[in-house]
C-alpha positions in Angstrom: 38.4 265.4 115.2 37.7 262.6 117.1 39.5 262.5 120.1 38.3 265.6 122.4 39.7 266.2 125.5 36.0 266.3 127.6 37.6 267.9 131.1 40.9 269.6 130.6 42.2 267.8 133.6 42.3 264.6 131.9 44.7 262.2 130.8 45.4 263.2 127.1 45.6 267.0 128.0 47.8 266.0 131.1 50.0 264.3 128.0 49.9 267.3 126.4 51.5 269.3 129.3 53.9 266.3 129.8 55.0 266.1 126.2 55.8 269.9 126.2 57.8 270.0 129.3 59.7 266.9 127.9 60.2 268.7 124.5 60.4 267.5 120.9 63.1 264.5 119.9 66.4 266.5 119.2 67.7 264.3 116.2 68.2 266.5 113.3 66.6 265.6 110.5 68.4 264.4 107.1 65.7 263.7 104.5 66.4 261.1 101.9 64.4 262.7 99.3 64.4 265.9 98.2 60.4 267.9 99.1 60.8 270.0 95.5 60.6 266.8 93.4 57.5 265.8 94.3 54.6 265.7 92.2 51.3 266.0 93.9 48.0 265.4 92.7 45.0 267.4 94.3 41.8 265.2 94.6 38.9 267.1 95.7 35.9 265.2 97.3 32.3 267.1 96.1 28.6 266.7 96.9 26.2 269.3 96.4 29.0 272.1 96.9 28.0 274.8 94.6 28.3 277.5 97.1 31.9 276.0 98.3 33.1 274.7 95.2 34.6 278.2 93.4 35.9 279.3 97.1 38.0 275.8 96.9 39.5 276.3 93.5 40.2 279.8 94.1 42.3 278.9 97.2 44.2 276.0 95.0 45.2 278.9 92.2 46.9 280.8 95.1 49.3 277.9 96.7 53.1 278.7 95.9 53.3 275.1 95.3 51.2 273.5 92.4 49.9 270.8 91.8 50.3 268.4 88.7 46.9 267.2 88.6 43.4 268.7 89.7 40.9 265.8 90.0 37.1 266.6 91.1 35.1 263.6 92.3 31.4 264.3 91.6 30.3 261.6 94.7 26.5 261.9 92.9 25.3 265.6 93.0 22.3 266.9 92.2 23.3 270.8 92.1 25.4 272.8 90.4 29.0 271.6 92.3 30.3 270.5 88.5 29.0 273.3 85.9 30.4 276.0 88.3 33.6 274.2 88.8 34.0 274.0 85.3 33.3 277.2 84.4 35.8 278.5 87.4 38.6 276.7 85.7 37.8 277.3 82.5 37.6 281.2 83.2 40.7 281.4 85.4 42.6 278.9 83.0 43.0 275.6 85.5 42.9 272.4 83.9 40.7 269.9 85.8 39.5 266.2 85.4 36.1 265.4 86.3 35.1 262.1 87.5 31.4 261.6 87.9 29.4 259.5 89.9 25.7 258.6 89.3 24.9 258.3 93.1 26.8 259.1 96.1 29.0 256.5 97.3 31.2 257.9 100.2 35.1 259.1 100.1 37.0 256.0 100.8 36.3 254.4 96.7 37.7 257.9 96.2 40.8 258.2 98.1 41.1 254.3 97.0 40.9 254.7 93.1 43.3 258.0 93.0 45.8 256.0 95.3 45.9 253.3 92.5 45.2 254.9 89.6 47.4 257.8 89.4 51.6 258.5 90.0 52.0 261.5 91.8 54.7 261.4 95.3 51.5 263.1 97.2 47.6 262.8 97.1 46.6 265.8 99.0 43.2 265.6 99.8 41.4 268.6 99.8 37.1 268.5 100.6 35.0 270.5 98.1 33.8 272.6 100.9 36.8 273.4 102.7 39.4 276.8 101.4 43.1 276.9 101.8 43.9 280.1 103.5 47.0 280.0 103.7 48.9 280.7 100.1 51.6 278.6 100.9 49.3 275.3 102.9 50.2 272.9 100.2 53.8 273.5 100.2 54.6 273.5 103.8 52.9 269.9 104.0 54.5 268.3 101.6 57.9 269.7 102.9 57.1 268.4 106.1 56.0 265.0 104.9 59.5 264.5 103.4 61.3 265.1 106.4 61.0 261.5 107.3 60.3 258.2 105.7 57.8 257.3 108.9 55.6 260.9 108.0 52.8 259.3 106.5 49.7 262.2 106.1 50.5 266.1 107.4 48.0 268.5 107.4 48.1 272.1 108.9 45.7 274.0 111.2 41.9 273.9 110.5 39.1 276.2 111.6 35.4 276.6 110.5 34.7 278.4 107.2 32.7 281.7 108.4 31.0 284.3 106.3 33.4 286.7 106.7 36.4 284.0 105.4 34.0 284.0 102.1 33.9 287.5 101.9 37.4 288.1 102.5 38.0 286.3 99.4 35.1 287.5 97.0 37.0 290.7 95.3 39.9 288.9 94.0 40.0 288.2 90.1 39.5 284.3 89.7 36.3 285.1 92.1 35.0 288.0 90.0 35.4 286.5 86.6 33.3 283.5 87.7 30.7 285.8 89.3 30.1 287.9 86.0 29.9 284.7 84.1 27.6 283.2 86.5 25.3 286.1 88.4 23.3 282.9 89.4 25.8 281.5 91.1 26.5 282.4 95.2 29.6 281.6 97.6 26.9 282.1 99.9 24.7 279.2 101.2 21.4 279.2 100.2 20.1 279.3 103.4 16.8 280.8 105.4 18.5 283.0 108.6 17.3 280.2 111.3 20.2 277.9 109.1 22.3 280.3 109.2 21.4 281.1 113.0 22.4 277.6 113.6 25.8 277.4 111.1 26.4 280.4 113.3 25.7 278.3 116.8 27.9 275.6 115.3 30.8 277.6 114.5 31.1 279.5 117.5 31.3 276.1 119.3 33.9 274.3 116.6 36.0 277.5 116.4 36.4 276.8 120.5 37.2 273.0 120.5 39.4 273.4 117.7 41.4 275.8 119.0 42.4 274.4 122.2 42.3 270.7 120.3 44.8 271.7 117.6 47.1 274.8 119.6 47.0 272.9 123.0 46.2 268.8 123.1 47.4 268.2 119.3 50.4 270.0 119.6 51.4 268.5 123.0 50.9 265.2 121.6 53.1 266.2 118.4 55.6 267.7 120.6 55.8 264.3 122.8 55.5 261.3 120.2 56.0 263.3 116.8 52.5 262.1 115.8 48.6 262.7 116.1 46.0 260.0 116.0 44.5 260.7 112.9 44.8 263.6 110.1 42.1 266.1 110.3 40.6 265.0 106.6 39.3 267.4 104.9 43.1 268.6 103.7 45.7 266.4 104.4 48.3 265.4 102.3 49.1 261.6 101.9 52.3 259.7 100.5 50.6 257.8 97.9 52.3 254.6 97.8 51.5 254.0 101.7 47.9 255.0 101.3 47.8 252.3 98.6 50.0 249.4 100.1 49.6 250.2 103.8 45.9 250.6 103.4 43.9 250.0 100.8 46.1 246.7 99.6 45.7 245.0 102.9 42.4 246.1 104.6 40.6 246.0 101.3 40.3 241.9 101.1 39.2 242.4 104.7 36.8 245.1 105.1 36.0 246.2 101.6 35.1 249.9 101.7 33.6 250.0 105.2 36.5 251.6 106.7 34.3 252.6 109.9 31.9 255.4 110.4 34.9 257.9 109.2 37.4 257.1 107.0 39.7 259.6 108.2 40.2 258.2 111.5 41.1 255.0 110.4 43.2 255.3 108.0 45.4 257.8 111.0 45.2 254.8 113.3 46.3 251.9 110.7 49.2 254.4 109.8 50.0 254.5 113.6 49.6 250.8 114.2 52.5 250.0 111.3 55.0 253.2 112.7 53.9 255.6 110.8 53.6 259.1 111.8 50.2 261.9 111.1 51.7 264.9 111.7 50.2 268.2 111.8 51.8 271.9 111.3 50.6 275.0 113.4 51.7 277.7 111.2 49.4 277.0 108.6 45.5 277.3 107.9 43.0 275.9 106.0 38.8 276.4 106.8 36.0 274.1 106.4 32.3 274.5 106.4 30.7 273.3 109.1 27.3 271.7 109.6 23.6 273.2 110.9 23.3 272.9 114.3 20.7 270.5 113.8 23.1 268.1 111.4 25.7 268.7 114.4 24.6 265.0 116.6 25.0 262.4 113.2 28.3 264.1 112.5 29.8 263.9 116.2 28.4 259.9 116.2 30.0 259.3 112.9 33.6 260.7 114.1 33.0 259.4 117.8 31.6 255.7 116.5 34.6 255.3 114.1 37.1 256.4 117.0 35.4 253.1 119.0 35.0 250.9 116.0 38.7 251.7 115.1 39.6 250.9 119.1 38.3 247.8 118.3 40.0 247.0 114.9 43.3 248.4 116.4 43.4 247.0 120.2 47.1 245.9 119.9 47.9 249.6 119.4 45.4 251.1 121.9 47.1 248.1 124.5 51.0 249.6 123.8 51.2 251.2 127.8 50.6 247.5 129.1 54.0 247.1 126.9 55.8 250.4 127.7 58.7 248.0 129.9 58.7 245.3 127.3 59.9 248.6 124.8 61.7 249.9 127.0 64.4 247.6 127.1 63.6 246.2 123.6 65.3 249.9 122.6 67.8 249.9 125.4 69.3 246.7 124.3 69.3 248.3 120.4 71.2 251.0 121.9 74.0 249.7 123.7 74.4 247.1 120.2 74.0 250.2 118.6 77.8 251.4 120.0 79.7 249.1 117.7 77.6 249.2 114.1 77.8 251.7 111.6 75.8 255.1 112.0 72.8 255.4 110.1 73.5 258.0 107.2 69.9 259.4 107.3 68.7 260.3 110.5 64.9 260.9 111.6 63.2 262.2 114.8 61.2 259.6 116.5 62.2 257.0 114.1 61.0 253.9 115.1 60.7 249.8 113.3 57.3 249.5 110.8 55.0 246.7 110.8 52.4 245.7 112.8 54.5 243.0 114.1 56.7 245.0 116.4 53.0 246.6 117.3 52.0 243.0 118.8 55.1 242.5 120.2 56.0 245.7 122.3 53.4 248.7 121.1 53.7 252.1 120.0 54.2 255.3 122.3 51.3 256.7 120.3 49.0 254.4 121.9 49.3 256.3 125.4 47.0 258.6 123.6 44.8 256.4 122.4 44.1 254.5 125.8 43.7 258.1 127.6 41.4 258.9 124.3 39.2 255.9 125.1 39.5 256.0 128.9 38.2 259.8 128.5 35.4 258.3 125.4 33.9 256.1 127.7 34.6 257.1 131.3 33.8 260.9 131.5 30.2 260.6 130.3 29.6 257.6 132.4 30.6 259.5 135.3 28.0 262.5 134.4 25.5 260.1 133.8 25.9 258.0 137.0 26.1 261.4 139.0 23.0 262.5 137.7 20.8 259.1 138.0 22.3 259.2 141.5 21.0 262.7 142.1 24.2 263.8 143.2 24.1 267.7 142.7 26.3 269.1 144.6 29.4 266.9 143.4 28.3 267.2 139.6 27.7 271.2 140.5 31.6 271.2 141.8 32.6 269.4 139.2 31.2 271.4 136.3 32.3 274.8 138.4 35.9 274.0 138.9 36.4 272.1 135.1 34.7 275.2 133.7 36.9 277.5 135.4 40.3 275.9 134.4 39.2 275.2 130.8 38.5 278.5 130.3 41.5 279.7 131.8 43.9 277.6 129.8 41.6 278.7 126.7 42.7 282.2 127.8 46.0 281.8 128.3 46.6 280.0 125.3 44.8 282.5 123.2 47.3 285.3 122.4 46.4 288.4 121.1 42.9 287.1 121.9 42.9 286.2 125.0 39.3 288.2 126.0 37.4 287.0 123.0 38.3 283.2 123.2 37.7 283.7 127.3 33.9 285.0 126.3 33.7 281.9 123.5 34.7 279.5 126.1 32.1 280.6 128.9 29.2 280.5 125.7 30.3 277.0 124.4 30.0 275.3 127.9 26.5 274.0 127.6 26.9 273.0 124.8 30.4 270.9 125.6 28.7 268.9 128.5 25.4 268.1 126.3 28.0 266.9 123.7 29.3 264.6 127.0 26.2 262.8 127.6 25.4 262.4 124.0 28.7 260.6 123.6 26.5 257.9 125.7 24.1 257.2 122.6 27.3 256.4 120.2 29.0 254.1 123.5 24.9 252.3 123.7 25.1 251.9 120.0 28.3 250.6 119.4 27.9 248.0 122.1 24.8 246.9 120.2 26.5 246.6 117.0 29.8 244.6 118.5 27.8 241.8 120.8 24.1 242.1 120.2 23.9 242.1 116.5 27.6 241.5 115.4 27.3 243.6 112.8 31.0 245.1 112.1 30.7 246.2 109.0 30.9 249.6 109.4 30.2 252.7 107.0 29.1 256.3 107.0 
């Protein structure tokens, strides 16, 4: 998640409201291949997940649509993450493939070698410490993905794993059987109670932002452009030939693996940059564990360093509103020629040219949100900062007051059927927002360093 929304009143939520006024493109889709054919493969990203890993399979052996292949990558761990998978699979009668790593070396080689390796339609990623909730998450994906040859990654709805999502899930069968076999064994972290205090701390914040993220500013922005910036990665589903030509076969001879501080986020914009869409479905769910409190500030400057580094790598894309004329009449003159050729049999909503060409030339209308994204990035903890050096307390007092009071209430409002709990959530997690705002100004210090003190642009997690 690496494009938050700092004051509501800014200019990606503002897109949001703009984009759902507008409404969604009206062309009616006509798919060229048909959802049911294809084969997916299910690649599962592990390190030291022993408490996660059974909760991950389990949710796999629910989905109404299976997968052909179940592939655990073993990134180097020193626990348990492959005995108890095994054992889970070989209980509850799952074939899986193993691939084991002496040492840990990151999720891109991962997402790389399956998308070269293997033949499936789909590589649906799916993090070893993350559960499907929903029965029927894999299905709806990869029907949405084939409503359109320019749907590149969909992923649905996700929320932070909580103790009472584990124990939801502890009396079924699959669970049970592994449990007798392994008494050892626990879906529950390990933890002393001040970790779990602060998973606690952590989720109560996350369960906020990623509520009004996903149900308010995501789904404006899907609503207005048919896309996001970037999948939410820890279950997403990929077509596999574009994650292996658009990707990996052309930024590999240039940046190796060092696909920025977050692989996820790049990958989203490199789709964007060559037309492709990320889409992302509302209806359904998928949880993922979040980090200690303490582990909280590395993993907001890996996701808000890779949004930057990506900014850079991508500034043809994040330039498209200086070119939003130049499009303009590039598509009104297609139109009008449009009159006298033949009608396109299949039809797609917010189809649009690929290649990053046509990016150069005339832009993408994605890349409104990704000037607003870095105009927020950079601009809104600037201005706290400045306001503060400058001892200015009775604007930054205002300022807090009145963005505090219409966050929340568009938290509320957007909440239903929970309108008072999210409207007590929001009032906690407001601290804790704003010191997320001026740490933001660590990752912008940072990156400057890395892009003109030391040059160094080889960027990886």
């Amino acid at each position: 998640m690496a494009t938050t929304p700092y004051f509501v009143l800014s200019p990606n939520a503002i897109l949001s409201v703009v984009g759902l006024i507008h409404g969604p493109d009206k062309t009616v889709p006509t798919p060229a291949e048909d959802w049911h054919k294809a084969t997916v493969d299910v690649v599962i990203p592990a390190l030291n997940e022993e408490s996660n890993i059974a909760l991950c399979l389990s949710s796999l052996m629910r989905q109404t649509m299976r997968p052909k292949r179940i592939i655990l990558v073993d990134d180097g761990s020193t626990d348990k993450t492959v005995e108890y998978a095994q054992a889970f699979c070989d209980l509850n009668g799952m074939e899986l493939t193993v691939i084991h790593r002496k040492a840990p070396i990151g999720k891109t080689p991962t997402l790389k070698r399956q998308s070269r390796e293997f033949d499936s339609d789909v590589e649906f990623i799916l993090d070893g410490d993350t559960m499907l909730e929903s029965d029927n998450y894999i299905e709806r994906v990869v029907e949405e993905l084939y409503k359109g040859v320019g749907i590149a990654s969909a992923c649905g709805t996700i929320l932070p794993l909580r103790d009472r999502d584990r124990h939801a899930v502890i009396d079924t069968e699959p669970l049970q059987k592994f449990l007798e076999a392994k008494p050892d064994a626990s879906i529950y972290p390990k933890v002393g109670w001040m970790r779990h205090l602060q998973r606690g701390i952590t989720n109560l914040y996350r369960d906020v932002l990623y509520f009004f993220l996903q149900k308010f500013v995501y789904h404006g922005q899907m609503v207005f452009f048919g896309s996001i910036l970037n999948p939410v990665g820890c279950a997403v589903a990929y077509r596999r030939d574009l994650l292996k030509t658009v990707i990996f076969d052309r930024y590999e001879p240039l940046l190796g693996d060092d696909l920025t501080n977050s692989e996820d986020i790049f990958i989203g914009f490199a789709l964007n940059d060559h037309g492709y869409r990320n889409i992302q479905l509302m209806d359904v769910y998928a949880r993922s564990q979040e980090p200690e409190a303490g582990r909280v500030p590395h993993q907001l400057y890996l996701w808000s360093s890779s949004f930057l580094q990506s900014c850079y790598y991508f500034n043809e894309l994040m330039r498209s509103p200086f070119k939003a004329l130049k499009r303009y009449w590039y598509h009104r003159k297609q139109d009008k020629e449009g009159i006298i050729k033949q009608k396109r049999h299949i039809q797609e909503q917010y189809r649009q040219p690929f290649g990053i060409d046509y990016t150069v030339k005339y832009g993408r209308p994605i890349g409104w949100v990704l000037m607003m994204s870095a105009i927020e990035k950079i601009g809104f903890p600037a201005a706290l900062a400045i306001m503060i050096l400058l001892k200015m307390w009775e604007p930054l007092a205002i300022t807090l007051l009145a963005e505090t009071v219409v966050s929340v209430g568009v938290l509320t409002i957007i909440a239903k059927g929970r309108r008072v709990e999210y409207f007590l959530k929001g009032l906690l997690v407001t601290p804790l927002r704003y010191g997320v705002i001026l740490f933001d100004l660590i990752t912008m210090i940072r990156f400057a360093v890395d892009l003109w003190i030391l040059r160094n642009r080889r960027w990886r997690k």
